[in-house]
N, C-alpha and C positions, 0 to 999 in steps of 0.2 A: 504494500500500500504506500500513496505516494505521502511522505511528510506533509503534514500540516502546520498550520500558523496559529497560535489563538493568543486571546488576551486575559490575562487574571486583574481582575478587578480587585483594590484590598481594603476599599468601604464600604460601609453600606451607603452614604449619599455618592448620586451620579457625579458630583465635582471632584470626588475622588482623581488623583491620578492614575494612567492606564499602562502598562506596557505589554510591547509582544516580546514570546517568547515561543522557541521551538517544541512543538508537540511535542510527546512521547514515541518513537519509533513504533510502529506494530510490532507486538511482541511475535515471532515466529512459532509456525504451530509445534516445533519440535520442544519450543520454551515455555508452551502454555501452562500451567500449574494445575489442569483441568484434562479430565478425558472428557468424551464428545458421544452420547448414546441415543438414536433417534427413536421416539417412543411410539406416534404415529403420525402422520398426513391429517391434513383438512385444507378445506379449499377458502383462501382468503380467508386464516383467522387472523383474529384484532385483537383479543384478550381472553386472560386466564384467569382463576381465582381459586386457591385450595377451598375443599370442606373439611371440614373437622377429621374426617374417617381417611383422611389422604387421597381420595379423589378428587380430580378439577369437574371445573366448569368451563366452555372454551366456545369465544362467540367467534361465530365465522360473518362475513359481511352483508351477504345476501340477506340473512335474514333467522340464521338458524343456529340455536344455542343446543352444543353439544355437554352430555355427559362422560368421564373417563374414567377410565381403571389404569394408573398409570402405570401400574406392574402387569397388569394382563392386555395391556391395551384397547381393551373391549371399552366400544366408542358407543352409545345412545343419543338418541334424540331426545331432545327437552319442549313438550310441546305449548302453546298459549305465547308464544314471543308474540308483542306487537310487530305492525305491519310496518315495513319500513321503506323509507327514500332511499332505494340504491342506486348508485352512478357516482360516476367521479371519486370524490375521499368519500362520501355517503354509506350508510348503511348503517348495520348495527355495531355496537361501538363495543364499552366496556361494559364488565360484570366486576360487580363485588358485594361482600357480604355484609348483615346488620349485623350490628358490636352482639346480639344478641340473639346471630341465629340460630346456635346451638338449642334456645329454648322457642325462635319464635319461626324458622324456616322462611325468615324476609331476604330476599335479596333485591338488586339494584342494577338495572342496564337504563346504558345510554345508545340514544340513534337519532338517525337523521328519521324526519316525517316531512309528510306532503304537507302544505300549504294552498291557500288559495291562489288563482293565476301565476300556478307555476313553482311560486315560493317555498321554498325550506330551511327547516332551523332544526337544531338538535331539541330532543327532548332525553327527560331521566324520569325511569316507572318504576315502584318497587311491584315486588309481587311474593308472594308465598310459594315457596318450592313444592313440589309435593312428589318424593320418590316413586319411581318403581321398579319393577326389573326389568323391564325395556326400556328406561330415561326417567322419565316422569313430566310431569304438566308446571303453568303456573299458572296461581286463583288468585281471587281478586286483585287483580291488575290494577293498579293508578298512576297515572303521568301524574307527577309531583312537580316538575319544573319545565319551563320551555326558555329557546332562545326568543327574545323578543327586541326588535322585530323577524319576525320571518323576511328574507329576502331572494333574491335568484341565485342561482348558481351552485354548484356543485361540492363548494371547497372551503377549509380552512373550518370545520364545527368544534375541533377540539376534542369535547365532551369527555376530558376523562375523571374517572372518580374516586372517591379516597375518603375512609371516616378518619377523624382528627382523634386526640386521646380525650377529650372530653365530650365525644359521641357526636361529632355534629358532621355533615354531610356537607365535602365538598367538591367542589364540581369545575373544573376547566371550561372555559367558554372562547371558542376563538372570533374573530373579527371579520369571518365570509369574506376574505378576500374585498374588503372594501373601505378598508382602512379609518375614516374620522369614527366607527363605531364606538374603537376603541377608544377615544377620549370623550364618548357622548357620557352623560348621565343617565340619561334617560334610555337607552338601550346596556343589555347587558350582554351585549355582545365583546370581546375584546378585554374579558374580565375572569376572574378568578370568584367564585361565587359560595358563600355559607349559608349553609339553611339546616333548620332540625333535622329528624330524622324523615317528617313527616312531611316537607315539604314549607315548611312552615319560616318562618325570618326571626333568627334570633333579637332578642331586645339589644343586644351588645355588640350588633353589629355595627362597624364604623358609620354605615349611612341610614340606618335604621328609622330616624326620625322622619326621613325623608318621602319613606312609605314608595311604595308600587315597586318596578323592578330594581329601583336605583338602593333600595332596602339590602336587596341582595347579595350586592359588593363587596367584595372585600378588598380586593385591588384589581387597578383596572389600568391600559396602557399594554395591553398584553397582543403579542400576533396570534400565533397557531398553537396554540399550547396542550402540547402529548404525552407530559408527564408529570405527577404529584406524588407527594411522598412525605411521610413525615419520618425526624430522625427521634433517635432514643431520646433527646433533650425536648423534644413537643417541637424541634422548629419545623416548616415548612418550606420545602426547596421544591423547585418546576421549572420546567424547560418546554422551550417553545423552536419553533422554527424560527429562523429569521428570514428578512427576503433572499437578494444576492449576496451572500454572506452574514454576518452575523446569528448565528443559531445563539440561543441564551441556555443559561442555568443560574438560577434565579433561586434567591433567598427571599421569601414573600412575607410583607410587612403586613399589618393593620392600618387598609388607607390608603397603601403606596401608589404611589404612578411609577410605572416603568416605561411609557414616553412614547410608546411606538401609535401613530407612525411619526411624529414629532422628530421623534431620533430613534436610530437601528446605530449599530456597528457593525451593518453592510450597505447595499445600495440598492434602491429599485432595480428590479429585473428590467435589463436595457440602459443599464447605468448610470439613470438620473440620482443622483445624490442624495443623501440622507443626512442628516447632520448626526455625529456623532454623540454618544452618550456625555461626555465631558465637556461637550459645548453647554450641555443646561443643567446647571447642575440644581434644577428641582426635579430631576425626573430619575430614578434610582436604576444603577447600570447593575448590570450583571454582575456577576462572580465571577464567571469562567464566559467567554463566547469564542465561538469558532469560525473561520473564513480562511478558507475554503469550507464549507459547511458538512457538519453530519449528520441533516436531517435524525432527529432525535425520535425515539417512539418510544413509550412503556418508562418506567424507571421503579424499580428500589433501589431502599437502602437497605443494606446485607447485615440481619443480626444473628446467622448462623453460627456455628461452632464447626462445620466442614471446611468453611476457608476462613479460619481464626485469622490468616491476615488480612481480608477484607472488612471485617468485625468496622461496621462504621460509615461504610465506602459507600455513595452511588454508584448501580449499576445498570448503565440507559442503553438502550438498543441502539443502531446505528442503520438508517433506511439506505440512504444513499453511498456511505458509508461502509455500509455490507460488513458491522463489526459490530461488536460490545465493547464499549468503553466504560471504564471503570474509574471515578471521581474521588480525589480523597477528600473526607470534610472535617473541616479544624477550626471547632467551633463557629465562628460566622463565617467561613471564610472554606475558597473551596479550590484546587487543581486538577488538573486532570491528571494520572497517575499511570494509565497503560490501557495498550489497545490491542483488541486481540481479534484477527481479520477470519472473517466465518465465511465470506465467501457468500451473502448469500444476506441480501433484506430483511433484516432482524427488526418485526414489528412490536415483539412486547417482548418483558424482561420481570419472571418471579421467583421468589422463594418459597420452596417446597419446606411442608413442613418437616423434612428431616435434615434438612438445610442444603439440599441440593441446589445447584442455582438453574431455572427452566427459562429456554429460547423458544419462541413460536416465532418463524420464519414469513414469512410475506408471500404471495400468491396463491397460484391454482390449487398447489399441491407444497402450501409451507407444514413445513416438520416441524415437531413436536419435539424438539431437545433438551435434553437432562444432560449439565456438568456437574462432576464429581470429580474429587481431587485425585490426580494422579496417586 
C-alpha cells in the first residue's frame, strides 16, 4: 500500500496548531500479529452486533437482517425488517442492541426510506427480537427517529448507532451530500444526534430548550459520519469521511461545531478549496485526518484480553483503503498506530465476545472474518 500523509491534531479547539507527518507503513501480512479465518459470505453486508449467546446479527443492504452461528456458520433469516430505500450508499444500515436486551429482546436498525417526490432520509426503529430455529421475526416495530428534512439523492445518510454508558441512544446523521445542512439548526442533518432509548430528547441535551429536531443535537458541523464509539473513560470519538481529502476522527464534544463544510482538511471534489481547520479557530478540528483518504467505515475500541496490546486502541475499517487501521488513544488525544492491508473493502469492524477482532468485507459476496492472534 502506497504511504500516506495525515495530520495529528493536539487540541481540542480548531486554533490549535497542525502538523503533517508520515503515516505508518502497512504492516506486511507476514508481520500481522493476527491470523485471518473467513466465517461466511453475505451479499453487501453493512453491520454486525454480538448476542449475548455468541451469535451475531449481520445487516446486508438490500434489505435483509441475517442470523449466525459463528462457529457452525449456519446463516438464518431474520424476518419483519422494514422496507427500505436501496441504491447508491442507501439501504439498510446498522444493528445494535438495548443496554437491556438480555431481559427485554429490543434491538435497533438504521436505513435509508422513501420519501415523498422522490426524497430520502435515514430513519432508526427499535423492535423486539423474537428467536427461532430458522432466524426469527421482529414485533412491534417503531421508527423512533428520522433524518429531517428528507431530500434527493442517494448519498452521505451516515446512520450509525451506539448506546453511550448512561443508556442513551446515539445516532450519526450525515449531511446528503448537500452541504449548508450541516451548519443548519433546524435540520439534523450533518449532526451527531442523543435521544433516550425510546426515541424521546433528553432534558440535558445541549439544545434541548430549543425543542423540534434542533432538541436532538448534540454536535453538528459533521460530513459523512460511519463511525461511533465510546472508550472505557465514557468519551466519545467518530469519524467521518471527508471530501477530496481530509477523512476525520473526531473527539465529540457537548455543542461542538466541527465546521464542515465551513472548513475540511481537504478540498471539494474538482479542487475548489476548502479552508482549513486552523483558519477558524471556532470550529473544533480533528484529532487525527487523513489525505490521501481512507474512507473510514465501522469502528471500535478494542477492550479485549486476545490482543492485550491493543487494550485501548481504535479499530476503523478502511473502504477505499482496503485495510484496518488501528488508532492509538491517549487520553484526549489520538495517532494513528498501524495499518494492516486486507486487500479487500473492509465495511464494519467488531468485537466478539471472546475478544476476537471480526471484519465484514464490502460487496456481492463480502466475508465474514474472524482475527485471532497468531
Amino acid at each position: 500500500m502506497k504511504q500516506l500523509s495525515l495530520k495529528i491534531v493536539s487540541a481540542m479547539a480548531a486554533g490549535a496548531a497542525s502538523f503533517a507527518i508520515a503515516a505508518p507503513a502497512a504492516v506486511e501480512k507476514s508481520q500481522w500479529p493476527f491470523s485471518v479465518t473467513p466465517r461466511a459470505n453475505f451479499a453487501e453486508p453493512w453491520a454486525m452486533t454480538f448476542l449475548p449467546d455468541g451469535t451475531a446479527l449481520v445487516t446486508e443492504k438490500r434489505g435483509a437482517l441475517k442470523h449466525i452461528d459463528v462457529e457452525t456458520g449456519a446463516v438464518h433469516e431474520i424476518n419483519g425488517v422494514p422496507e427500505v430505500a436501496y441504491g447508491g450508499q442507501g439501504g439498510l444500515g446498522d444493528v445494535i442492541l438495548h443496554p437491556d436486551f438480555a431481559q427485554n429482546n429490543v434491538i435497533y436498525l438504521s436505513y435509508a426510506e422513501h420519501g415523498e417526490d422522490g426524497n430520502r432520509g435515514a430513519a432508526v426503529a427499535r423492535a423486539t427480537l423474537k428467536r427461532g430455529a430458522d432466524g426469527g421475526e421482529l414485533l412491534d416495530t417503531q421508527v423512533i427517529w428520522r433524518q429531517s428534512p428528507k431530500v434527493s439523492g442517494k448519498g452521505h445518510y451516515g446512520h450509525r448507532l451506539a448506546f453511550g454508558p448512561e443508556g442513551k441512544l446515539w445516532i450519526t446523521s450525515g449531511e446528503r451530500q448537500k452541504f449548508t445542512p450541516a451548519q443548519d439548526m433546524n435540520a439534523n442533518l450533518g449532526k451527531v444526534i442523543r435521544l433516550n432509548d425510546d426515541g424521546s430528547v433528553p432534558a440535558d441535551n445541549p439544545f434541548a430548550d430549543q425543542g423540534g429536531v434542533t432538541a436532538q443535537i448534540w454536535s453538528l458541523g459533521h460530513r459523512n459520519p460511519l463511525g461511533i464509539a465510546f472508550d472505557a473513560q465514557g468519551r466519545l470519538w467518530e469519524h467521518e469521511m471527508g471530501p477530496e481529502g481530509g477523512d476525520e476522527f473526531n473527539l465529540i464534544q457537548k455543542g461542538g461545531n466541527y465546521g464542515y463544510p465551513e472548513v475540511s482538511n481537504g478540498n471539494h471534489y474538482g479542487g475548489r478549496p476548502i479552508p482549513d481547520h486552523d483558519t477558524r479557530p471556532e470550529f473544533i478540528a480533528p484529532k487525527v485526518s487523513w489525505t490521501p483518504v481512507i474512507s473510514p467505515a465501522g469502528l471500535v475500541i478494542y477492550s479485549g484480553e486476545r490482543f492485550a496490546d491493543w487494550q485501548g486502541d481504535a479499530l476503523l475499517g478502511g473502504l477505499s483503503s482496503e485495510g484496518l487501521v488501528r488508532v492509538t488513544l491517549n487520553g484526549d488525544e489520538a495517532s494513528e498506530a498501524a495499518r494492516y492491508n486486507m486487500k479487500a473493502r473492509i465495511r464494519e469492524v467488531e468485537q466478539g465476545p471472546a475478544g476476537s477482532v471480526w471484519l465484514l468485507e464490502d460487496g456481492d459476496r463480502g466475508r465474514l472474518l474472524e482475527l485471532q492472534p497468531k
